[in-house]
C-alpha positions as CSV (number, residue, x, y, z in Angstrom):
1,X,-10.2,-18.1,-24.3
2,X,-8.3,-18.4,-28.0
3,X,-6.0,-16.7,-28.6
4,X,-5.1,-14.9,-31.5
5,X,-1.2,-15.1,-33.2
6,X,0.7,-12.0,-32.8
7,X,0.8,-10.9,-36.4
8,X,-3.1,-10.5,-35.6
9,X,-2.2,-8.5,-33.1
10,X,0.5,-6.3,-34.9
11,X,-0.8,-6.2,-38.4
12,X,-4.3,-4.7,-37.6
13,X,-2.2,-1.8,-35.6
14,X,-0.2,-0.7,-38.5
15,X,-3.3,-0.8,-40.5
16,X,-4.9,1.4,-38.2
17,X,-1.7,3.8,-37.7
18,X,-1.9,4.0,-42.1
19,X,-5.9,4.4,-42.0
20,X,-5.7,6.9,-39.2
21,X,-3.1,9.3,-40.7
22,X,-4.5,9.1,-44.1
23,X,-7.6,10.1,-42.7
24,X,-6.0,13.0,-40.6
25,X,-3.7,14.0,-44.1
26,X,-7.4,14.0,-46.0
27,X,-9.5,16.1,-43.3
28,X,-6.3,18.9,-42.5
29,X,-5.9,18.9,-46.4
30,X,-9.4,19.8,-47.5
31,X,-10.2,22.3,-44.1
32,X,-6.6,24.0,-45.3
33,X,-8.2,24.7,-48.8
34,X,-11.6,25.4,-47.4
35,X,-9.9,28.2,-45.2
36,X,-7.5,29.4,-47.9
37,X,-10.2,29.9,-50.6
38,X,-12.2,31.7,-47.8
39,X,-9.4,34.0,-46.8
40,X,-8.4,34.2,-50.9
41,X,-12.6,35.3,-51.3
42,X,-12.5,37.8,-48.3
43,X,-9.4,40.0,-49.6
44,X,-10.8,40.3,-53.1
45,X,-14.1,41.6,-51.7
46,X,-12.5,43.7,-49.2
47,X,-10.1,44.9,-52.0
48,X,-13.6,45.1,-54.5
49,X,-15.1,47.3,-51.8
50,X,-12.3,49.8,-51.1
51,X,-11.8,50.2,-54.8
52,X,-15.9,51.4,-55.2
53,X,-16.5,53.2,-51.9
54,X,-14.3,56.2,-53.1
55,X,-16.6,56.4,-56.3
56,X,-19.8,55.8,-53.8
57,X,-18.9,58.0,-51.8
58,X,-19.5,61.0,-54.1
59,X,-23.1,59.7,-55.0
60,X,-24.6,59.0,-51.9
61,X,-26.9,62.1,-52.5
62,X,-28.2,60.7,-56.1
63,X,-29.7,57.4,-54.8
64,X,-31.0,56.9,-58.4
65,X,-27.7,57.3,-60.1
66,X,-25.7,55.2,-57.1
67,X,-28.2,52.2,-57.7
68,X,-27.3,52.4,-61.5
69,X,-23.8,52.6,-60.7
70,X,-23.9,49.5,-58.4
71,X,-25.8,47.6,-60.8
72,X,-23.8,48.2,-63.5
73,X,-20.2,47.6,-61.7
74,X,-21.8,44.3,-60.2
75,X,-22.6,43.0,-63.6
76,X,-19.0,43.6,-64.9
77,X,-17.5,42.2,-61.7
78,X,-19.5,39.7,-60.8
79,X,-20.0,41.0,-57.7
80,X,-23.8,42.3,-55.5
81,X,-22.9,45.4,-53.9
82,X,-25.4,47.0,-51.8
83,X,-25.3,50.4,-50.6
84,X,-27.1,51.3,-46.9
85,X,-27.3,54.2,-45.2
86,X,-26.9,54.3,-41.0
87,X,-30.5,54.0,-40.0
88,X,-30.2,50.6,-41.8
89,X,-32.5,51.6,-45.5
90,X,-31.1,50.1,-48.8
91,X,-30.4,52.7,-51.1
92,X,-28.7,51.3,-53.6
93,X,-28.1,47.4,-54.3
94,X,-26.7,45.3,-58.1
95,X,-29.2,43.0,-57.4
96,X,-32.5,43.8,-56.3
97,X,-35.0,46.8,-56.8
98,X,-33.5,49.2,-53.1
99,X,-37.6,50.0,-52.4
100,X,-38.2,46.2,-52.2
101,X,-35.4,45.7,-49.5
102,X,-36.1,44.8,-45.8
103,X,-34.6,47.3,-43.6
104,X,-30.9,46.0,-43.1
105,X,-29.9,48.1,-39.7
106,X,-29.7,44.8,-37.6
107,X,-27.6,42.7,-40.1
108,X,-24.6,41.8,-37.7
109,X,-21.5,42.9,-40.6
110,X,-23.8,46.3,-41.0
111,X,-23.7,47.1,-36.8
112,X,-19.8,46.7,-36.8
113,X,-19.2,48.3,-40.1
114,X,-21.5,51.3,-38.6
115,X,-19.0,51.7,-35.8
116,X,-16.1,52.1,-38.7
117,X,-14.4,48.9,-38.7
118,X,-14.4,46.7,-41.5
119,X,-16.9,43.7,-40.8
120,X,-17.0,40.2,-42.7
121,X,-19.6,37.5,-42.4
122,X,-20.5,34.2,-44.3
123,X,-24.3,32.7,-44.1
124,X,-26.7,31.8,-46.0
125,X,-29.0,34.4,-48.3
126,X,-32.6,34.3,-48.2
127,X,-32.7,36.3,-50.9
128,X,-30.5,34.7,-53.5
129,X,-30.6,30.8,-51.7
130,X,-27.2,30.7,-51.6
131,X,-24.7,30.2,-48.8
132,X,-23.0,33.9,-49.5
133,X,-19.9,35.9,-48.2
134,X,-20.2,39.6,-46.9
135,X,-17.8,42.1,-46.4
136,X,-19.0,45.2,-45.0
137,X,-16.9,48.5,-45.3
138,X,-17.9,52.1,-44.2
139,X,-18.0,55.2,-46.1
140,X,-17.7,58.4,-44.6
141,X,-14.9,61.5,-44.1
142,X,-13.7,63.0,-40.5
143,X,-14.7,60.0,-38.7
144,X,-18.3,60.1,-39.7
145,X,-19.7,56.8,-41.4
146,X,-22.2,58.5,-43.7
147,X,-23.1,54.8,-45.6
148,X,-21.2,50.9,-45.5
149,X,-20.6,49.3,-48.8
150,X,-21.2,45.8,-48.7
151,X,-19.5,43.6,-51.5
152,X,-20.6,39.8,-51.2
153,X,-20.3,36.7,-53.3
154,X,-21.4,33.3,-53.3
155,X,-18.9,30.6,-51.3
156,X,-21.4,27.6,-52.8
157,X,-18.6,27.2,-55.7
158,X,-15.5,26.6,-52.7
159,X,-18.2,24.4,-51.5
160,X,-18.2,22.7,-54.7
161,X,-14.0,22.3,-55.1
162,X,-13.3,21.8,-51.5
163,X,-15.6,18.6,-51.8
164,X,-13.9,17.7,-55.2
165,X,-10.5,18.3,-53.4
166,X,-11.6,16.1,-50.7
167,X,-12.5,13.2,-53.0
168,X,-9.0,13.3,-55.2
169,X,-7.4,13.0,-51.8
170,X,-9.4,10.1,-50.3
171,X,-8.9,8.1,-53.7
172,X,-4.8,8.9,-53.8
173,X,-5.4,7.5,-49.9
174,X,-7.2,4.4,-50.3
175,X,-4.1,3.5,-53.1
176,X,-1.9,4.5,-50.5
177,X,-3.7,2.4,-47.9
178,X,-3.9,-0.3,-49.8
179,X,-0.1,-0.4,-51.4
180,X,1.1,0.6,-47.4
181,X,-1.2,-2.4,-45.8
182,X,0.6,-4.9,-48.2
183,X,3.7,-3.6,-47.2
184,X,2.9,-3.6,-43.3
185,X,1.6,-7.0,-44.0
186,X,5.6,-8.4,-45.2
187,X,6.8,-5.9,-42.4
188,X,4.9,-8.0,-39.5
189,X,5.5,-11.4,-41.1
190,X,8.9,-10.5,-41.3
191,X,8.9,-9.5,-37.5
192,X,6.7,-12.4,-35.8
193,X,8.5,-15.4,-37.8
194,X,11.4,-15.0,-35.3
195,X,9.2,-14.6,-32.4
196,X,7.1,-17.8,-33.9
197,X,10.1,-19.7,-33.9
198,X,11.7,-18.7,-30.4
199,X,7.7,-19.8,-29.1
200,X,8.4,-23.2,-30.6
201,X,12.2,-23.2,-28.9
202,X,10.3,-22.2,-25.3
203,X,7.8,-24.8,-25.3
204,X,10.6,-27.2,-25.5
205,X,12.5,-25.6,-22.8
206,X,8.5,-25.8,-21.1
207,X,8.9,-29.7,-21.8
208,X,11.8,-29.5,-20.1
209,X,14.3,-30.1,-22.8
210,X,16.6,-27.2,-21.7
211,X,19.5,-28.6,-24.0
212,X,18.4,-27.6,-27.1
213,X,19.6,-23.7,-27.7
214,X,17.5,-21.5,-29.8
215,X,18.8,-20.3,-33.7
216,X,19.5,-16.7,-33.0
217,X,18.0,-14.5,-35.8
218,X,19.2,-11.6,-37.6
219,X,18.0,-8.7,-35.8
220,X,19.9,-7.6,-32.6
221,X,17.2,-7.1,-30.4
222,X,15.5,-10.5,-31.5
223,X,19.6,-12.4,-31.4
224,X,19.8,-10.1,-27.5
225,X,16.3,-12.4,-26.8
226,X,17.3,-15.4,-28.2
227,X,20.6,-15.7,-26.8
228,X,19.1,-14.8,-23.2
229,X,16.6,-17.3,-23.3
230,X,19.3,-19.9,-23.9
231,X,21.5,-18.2,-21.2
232,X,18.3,-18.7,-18.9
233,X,17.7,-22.5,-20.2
234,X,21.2,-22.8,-19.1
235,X,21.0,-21.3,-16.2
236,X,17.7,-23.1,-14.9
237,X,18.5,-26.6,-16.0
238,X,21.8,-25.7,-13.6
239,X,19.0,-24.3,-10.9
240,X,16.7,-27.3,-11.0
241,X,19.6,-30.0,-10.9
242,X,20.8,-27.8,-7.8
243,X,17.3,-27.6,-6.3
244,X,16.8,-31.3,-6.7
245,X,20.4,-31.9,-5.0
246,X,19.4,-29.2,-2.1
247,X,15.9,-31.1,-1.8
248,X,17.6,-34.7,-1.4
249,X,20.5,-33.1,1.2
250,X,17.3,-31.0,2.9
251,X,15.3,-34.8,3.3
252,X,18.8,-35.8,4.8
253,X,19.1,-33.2,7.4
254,X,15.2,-33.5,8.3
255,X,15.4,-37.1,8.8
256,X,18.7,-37.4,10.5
257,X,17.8,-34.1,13.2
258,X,16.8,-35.2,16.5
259,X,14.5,-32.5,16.8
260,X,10.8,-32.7,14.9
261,X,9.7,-30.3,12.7
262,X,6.3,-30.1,11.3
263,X,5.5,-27.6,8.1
264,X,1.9,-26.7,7.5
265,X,0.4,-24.3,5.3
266,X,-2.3,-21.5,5.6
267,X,-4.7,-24.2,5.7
268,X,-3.0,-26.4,8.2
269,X,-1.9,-29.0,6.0
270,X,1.1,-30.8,6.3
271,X,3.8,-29.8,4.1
272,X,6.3,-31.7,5.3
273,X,6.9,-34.0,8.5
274,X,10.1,-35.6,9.2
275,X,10.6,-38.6,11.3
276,X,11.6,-37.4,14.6
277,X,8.1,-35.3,14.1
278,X,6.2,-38.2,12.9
279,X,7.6,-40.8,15.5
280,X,6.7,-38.6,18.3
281,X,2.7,-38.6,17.3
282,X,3.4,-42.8,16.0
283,X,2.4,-41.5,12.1
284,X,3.9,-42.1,9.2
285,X,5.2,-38.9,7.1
286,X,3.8,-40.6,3.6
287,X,0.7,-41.4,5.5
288,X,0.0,-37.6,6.6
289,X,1.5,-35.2,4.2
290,X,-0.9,-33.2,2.6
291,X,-3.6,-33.9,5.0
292,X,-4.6,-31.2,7.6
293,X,-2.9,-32.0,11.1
294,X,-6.6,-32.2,12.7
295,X,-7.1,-35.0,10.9
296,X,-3.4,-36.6,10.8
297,X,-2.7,-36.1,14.9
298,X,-4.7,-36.2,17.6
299,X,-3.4,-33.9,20.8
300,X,-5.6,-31.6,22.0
301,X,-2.2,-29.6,23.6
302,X,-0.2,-29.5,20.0
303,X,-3.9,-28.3,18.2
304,X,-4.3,-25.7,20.7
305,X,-0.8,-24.3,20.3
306,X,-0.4,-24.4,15.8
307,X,-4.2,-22.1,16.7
308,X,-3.2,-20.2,18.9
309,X,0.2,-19.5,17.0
310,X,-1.4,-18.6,13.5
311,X,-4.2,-16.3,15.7
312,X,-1.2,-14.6,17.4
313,X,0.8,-14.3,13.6
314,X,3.8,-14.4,16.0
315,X,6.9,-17.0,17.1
316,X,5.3,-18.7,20.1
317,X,6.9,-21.6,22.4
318,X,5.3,-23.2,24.9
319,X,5.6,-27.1,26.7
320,X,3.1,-30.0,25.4
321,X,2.7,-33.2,27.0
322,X,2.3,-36.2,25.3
323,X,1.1,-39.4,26.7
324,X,2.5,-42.6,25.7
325,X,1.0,-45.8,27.4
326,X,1.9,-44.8,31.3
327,X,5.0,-42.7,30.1
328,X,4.9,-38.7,29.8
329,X,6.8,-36.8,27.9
330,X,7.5,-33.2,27.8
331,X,7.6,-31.6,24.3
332,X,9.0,-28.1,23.7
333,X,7.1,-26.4,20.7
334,X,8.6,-23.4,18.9
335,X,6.7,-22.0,16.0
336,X,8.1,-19.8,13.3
337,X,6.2,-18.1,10.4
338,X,6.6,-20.2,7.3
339,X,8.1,-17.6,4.8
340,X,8.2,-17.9,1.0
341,X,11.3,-16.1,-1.0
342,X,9.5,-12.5,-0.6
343,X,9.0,-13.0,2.7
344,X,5.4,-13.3,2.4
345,X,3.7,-15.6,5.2
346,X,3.0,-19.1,3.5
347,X,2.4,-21.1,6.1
348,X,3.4,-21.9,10.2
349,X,6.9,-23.8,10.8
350,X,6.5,-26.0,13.9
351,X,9.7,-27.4,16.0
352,X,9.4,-30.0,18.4
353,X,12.0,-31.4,21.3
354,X,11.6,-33.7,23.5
355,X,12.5,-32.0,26.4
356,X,11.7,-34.5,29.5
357,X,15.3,-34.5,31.2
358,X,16.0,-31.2,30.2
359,X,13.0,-30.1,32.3
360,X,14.0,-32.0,35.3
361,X,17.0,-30.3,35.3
362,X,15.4,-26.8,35.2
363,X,13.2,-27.5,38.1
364,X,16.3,-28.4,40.1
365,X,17.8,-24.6,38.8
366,X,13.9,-23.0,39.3
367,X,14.2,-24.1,43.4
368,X,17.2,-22.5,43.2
369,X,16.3,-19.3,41.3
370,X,12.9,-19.0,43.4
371,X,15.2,-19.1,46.6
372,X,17.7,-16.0,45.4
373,X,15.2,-14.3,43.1
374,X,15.8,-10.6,42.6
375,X,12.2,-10.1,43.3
376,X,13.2,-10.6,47.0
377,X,14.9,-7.2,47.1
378,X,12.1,-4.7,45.9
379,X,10.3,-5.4,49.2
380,X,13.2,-5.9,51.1
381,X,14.6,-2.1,50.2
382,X,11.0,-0.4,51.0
383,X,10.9,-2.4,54.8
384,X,14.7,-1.0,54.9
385,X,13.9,2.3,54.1
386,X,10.9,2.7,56.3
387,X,12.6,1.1,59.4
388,X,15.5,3.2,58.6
389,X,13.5,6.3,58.5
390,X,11.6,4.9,62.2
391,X,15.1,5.2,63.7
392,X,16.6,7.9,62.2
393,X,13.8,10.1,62.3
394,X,12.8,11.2,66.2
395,X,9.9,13.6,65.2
396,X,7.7,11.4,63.4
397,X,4.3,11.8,64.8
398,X,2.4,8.5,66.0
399,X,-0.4,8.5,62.6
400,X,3.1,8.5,60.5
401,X,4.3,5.6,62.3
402,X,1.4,3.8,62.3
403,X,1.2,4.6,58.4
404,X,5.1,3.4,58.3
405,X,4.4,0.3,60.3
406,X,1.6,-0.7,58.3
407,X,3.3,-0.1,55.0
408,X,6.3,-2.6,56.6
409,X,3.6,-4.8,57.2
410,X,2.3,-4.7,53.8
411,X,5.4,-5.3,52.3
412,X,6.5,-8.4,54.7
413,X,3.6,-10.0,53.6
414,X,4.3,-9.2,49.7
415,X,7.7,-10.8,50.3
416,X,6.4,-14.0,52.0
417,X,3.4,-13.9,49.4
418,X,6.2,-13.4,46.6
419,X,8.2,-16.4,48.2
420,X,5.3,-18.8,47.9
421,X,4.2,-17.4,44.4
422,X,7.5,-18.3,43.1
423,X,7.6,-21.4,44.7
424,X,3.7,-22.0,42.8
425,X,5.1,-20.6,39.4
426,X,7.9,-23.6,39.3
427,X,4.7,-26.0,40.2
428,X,2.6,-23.9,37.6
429,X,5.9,-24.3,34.8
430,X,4.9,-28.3,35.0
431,X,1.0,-28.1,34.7
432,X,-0.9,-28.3,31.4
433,X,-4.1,-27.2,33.1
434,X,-4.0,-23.8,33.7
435,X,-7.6,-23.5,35.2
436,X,-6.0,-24.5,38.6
437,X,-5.4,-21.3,39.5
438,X,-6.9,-19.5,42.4
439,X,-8.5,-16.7,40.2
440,X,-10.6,-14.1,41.6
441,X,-12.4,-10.3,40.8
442,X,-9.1,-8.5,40.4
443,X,-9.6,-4.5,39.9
444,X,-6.6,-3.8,37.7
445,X,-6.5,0.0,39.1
446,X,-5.5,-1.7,42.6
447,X,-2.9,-3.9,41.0
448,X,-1.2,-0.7,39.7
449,X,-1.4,1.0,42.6
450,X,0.1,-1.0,44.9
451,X,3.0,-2.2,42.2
452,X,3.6,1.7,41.8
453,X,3.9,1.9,45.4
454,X,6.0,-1.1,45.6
455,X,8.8,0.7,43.6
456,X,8.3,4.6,44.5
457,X,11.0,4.2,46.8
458,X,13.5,2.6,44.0
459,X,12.6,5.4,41.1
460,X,13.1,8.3,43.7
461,X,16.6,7.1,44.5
462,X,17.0,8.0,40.5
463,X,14.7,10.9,40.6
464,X,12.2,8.9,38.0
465,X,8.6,10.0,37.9
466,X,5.9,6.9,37.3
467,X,2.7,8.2,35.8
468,X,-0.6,5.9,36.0
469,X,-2.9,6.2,33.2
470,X,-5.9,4.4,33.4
471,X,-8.1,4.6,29.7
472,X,-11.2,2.7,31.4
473,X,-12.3,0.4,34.8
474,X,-11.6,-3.0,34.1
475,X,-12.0,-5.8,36.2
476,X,-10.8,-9.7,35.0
477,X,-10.8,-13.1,36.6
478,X,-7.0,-13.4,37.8
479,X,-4.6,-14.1,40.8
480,X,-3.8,-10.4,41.8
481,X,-0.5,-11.4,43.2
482,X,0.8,-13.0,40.7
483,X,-0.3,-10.0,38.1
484,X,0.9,-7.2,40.8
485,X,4.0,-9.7,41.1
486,X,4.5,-9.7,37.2
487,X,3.4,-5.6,36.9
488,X,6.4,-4.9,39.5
489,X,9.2,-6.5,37.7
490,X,8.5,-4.7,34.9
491,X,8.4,-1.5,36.4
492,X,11.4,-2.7,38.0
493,X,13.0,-3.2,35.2
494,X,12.4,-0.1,33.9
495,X,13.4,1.6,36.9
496,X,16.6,-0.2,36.6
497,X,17.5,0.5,33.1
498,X,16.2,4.1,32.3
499,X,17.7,7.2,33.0
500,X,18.0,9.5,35.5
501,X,15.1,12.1,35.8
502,X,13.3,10.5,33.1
503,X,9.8,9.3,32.6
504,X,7.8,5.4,33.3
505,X,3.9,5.5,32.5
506,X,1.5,2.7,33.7
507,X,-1.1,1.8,32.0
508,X,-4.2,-0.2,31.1
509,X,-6.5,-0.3,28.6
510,X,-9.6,-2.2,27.4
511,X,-9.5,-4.5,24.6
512,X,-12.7,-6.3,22.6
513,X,-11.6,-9.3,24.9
514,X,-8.9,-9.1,27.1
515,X,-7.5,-6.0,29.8
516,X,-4.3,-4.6,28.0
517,X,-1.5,-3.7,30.9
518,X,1.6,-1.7,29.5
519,X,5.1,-0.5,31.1
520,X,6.6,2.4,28.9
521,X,9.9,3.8,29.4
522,X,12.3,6.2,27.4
523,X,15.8,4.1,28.2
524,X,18.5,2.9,26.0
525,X,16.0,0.4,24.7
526,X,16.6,-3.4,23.2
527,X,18.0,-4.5,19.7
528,X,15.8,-6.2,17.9
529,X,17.7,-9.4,17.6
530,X,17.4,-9.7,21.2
531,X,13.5,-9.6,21.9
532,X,12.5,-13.1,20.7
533,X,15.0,-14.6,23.3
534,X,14.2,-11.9,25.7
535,X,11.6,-13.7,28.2
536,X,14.0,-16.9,28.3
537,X,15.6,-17.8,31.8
538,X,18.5,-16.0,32.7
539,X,18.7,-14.3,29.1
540,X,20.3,-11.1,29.2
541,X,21.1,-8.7,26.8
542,X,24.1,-6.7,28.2
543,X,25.3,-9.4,31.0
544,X,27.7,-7.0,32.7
545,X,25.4,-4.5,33.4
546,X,22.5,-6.6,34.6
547,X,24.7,-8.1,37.2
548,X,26.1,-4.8,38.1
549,X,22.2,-3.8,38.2
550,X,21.1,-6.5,40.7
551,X,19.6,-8.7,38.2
552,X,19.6,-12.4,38.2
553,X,17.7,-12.8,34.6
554,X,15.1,-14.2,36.0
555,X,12.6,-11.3,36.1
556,X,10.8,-11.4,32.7
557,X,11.1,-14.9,33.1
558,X,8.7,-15.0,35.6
559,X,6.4,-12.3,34.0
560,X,6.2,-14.6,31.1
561,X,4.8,-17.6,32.8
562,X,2.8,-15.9,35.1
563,X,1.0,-14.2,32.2
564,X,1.2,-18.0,30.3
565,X,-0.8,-19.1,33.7
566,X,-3.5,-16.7,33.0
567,X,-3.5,-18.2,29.2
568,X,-2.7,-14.3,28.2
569,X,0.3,-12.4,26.3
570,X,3.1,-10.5,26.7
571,X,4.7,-8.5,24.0
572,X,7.6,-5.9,23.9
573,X,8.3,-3.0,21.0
574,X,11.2,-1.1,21.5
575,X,13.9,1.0,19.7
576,X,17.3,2.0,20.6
577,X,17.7,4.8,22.3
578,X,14.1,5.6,22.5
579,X,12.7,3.5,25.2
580,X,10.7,-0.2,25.5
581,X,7.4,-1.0,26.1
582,X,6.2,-4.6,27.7
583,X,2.1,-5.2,27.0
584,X,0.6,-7.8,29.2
585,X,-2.9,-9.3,27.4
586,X,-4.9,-10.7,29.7
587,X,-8.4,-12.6,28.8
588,X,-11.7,-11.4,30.3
């Protein structure tokens, strides 16, 4: 599209403003005359008719004598007077013969006149075809309107000057318009040469030539512009020379970390690769970058994880194996949202490390943990507290103790159960294939249940209620141990850190594709800079009071990968002071 120079732009406006007001100045001019001649016409016929309706008054009885008398008076003045009486009959009138006269009782400056006020009207005369002025005054003594004078007068002649009025004034304007355009015209010149020349100064600075420094006109706020621009030139050339340095020290840092990192926009192409990144996939970064990482590497694990981490629009992390030759490798992959400067989402930020030894390590440290796992105690403290209650308690009758003995029973078997979950999870922690779990129809209301009931005993000691609310029936393919396992150490966990007398709720929900399990409580809740390391091993936030508490940081640990197993979710929102809330997704 062309575009046109700003004195276009500016010049027309003045022109308008001019046009415009002269206009306005011609049309308030000639309606001010128009009105003031009107008014001017009105007062002498009012005064007219006040001056004759004393004389009328007197013959209103000689009909013959009052129709000489108004035709006479308006000779001399110049003036039709008409004479009617109330029932609206013409009885005397300068004009016209009163016999020949239409009845005038429905004339509308008669009807108010008639009720004594004095009554004016302008329209146009059949009679005389001309646009006339009435004013209608009444006659009469003690409040009695005996007659109404009416004086009138043609307004044709203010017609007349008003219109030559009009057309003085609209040829004194279009001198005016024309001497004021010429003038606007040097006014606009005078006002876009600066900007003209500071257009030619940018698109040198647009070249990048930021040396050269603008002339700084006259005016201040045109010299404030100038001299800003060339504070800005300054100021960027310093930017970009600092950018590029920052961009050659940022390549450093990216090829000299050990760790890879992969940057890929909206559309999964590769922003950036370094080499740790690209020697882990055997590419080469000049070779990939800008090409989509479908195309560029080919792991079905890494794919799966840069989808499932711009579906989920959140920090992920999860292990990838890579095969080279007869050698596997372990990869840990973190993702990050790739931000712009306003924050906005750009892209996905992918960090690799190679994490083979590391995890060798950790399965040395997950026997361990599996072997003195906290989880151990919540069944342990419900088999004490029923066997306690068995000895203590002589009067229980023989369908309690049976109830007693199978809830012991129960319990032993969730501990042994528990034992050789944990002892699976480590196993599951190394698999890629998460299919190769035992999954079965698991009713969600029954894994709720019984991980209530698991820790009833644990929330009474601290007088907490747990409510269960369940939205809707849901059934899902799952291992119900593992996801009554993972529901009881977060209602553990909630037990552990919420107040006395307070509140838990339980619940599950139905998404469009996957059952929805939450654990809500009204603690001390979690600072935010704490949740995104909050499911890591032995992570805890306040490490006094979790060992005081009985926890090994293990616990959301294991919730994490058992939900990871079932290719679901887990997410927490919490506030301080106001409680947490853990979500387990789980896929139909």
């Amino acid at each position: 599209m062309k575009r046109k120079r700003f004195l276009l732009h500016i010049y027309p406006s003045y022109l308008l403003i001019i046009i415009v007001s002269l206009i306005a100045a011609t049309y308030y001019s000639s309606n001010y005359y128009r009105k003031f001649f009107l008014q001017q016409t009105y007062e002498d016929l009012k005064s007219r008719g006040e001056l004759l309706k004393y004389g009328i008054r007197d013959l209103i009885s000689y009909p013959a004598s009052l129709d000489q008398f108004c035709k006479q008076t308006g000779k001399d003045s110049s003036t039709r007077i008409t004479v009617i009486l109330p029932d609206g009959v013409v009885i005397a009138d300068s004009k016209e013969d009163p016999a020949n006269m239409e009845n005038h009782k429905h004339r509308p400056e008669l009807i108010d006149a008639f009720k004594g006020n004095v009554s004016s009207i302008s329209r146009f005369s059949d009679t005389l075809k001309k646009e006339m002025m009435y004013v209608a005054l009444p006659i009469g003594r003690n409040h009695v309107v005996r007659a109404v004078i009416r004086t009138s007068i043609s307004i044709s002649v203010i017609h007349n000057k008003v219109g030559q009025v009009r057309y003085q004034v609209a040829v004194y304007c279009f001198f005016i318009a024309m001497f004021a355009s010429v003038i606007a015209f040097f006014i606009s010149k005078k006002i876009t040469q600066p900007i003209e020349e500071m257009t030619k100064g940018a698109e040198y600075f647009s070249n990048g030539d930021l040396s050269r420094k603008l002339v700084i006109p006259d005016s201040k706020e045109m010299a404030d512009l100038a001299q800003a621009m060339n504070s800005m030139a300054s100021q960027l050339d310093d930017k970009i020379k600092t950018t590029i340095k920052q961009k050659n020290e940022l390549d450093s840092v990216l090829s000299s970390m050990q760790e890879g990192v992969i940057a890929l926009d909206q559309d999964n192409a590769i922003i950036s690769i370094n080499p740790s990144a690209a020697s882990i996939f055997h590419v080469k970064p000049k070779d990939v970058r800008g090409f989509s990482i479908e195309e560029s590497i080919r792991n079905h694990s890494l794919l799966k994880f840069i989808a499932d981490a711009a579906k989920s629009q959140t920090p992920i992390e999860r292990d990838v194996m890579i095969y080279d030759n007869t050698n596997k490798r372990i990869v840990y992959i973190h993702s990050a949202p790739l931000m712009d400067a306003e924050k906005k989402t750009i892209g996905l930020l992918v960090i690799l490390n190679d994490v083979t030894k590391l995890r060798q390590l950790q399965n040395i440290r997950q026997d361990f943990a599996a072997n003195v796992s906290h989880e151990i105690k919540t069944p342990l403290t419900s088999i004490k507290g029923f066997i306690e209650t068995l000895l203590n308690e002589s009067n229980i009758s023989e369908e309690e103790r049976d109830r007693f003995y199978s809830v012991i029973e129960r319990n032993v078997s969730r501990l042994n159960a528990i034992i050789e979950d944990l002892l699976h999870l480590s196993q599951i922690e190394q698999i890629e294939d998460k299919n190769q779990l035992t999954l079965i129809e698991t009713d969600l209301a029954d894994v709720i249940t019984n991980a209530v009931q698991a820790c009833t005993e644990k929330a009474n000691e601290k007088d907490i209620t747990i409510e269960k609310n369940q939205r809707s029936e849901t059934t899902i393919k799952a291992d119900p141990q593992l996801i009554e396992q993972a529901m009881i150490n977060l209602i553990d966990n909630a037990i552990k850190y919420s107040h006395e007398k307070s509140h838990i709720i339980v619940e599950s929900q139905t998404g469009e594709s996957e059952a929805i399990l939450k654990v809500s409580d009204n603690g001390p809740g979690i600072a935010q800079e704490h949740l995104n390391r909050l499911f890591e091993r032995f992570y805890r936030v306040d490490k006094g009071r979790s060992r005081k508490l009985g926890g090994t940081g293990l616990g959301l640990a294991i919730v994490k990968h058992i939900v990871m197993a079932h290719n679901g979710r887990i997410n927490v929102e919490s506030q301080l002071e106001k409680g947490s809330t853990f979500s387990i997704s789980l896929p139909f």
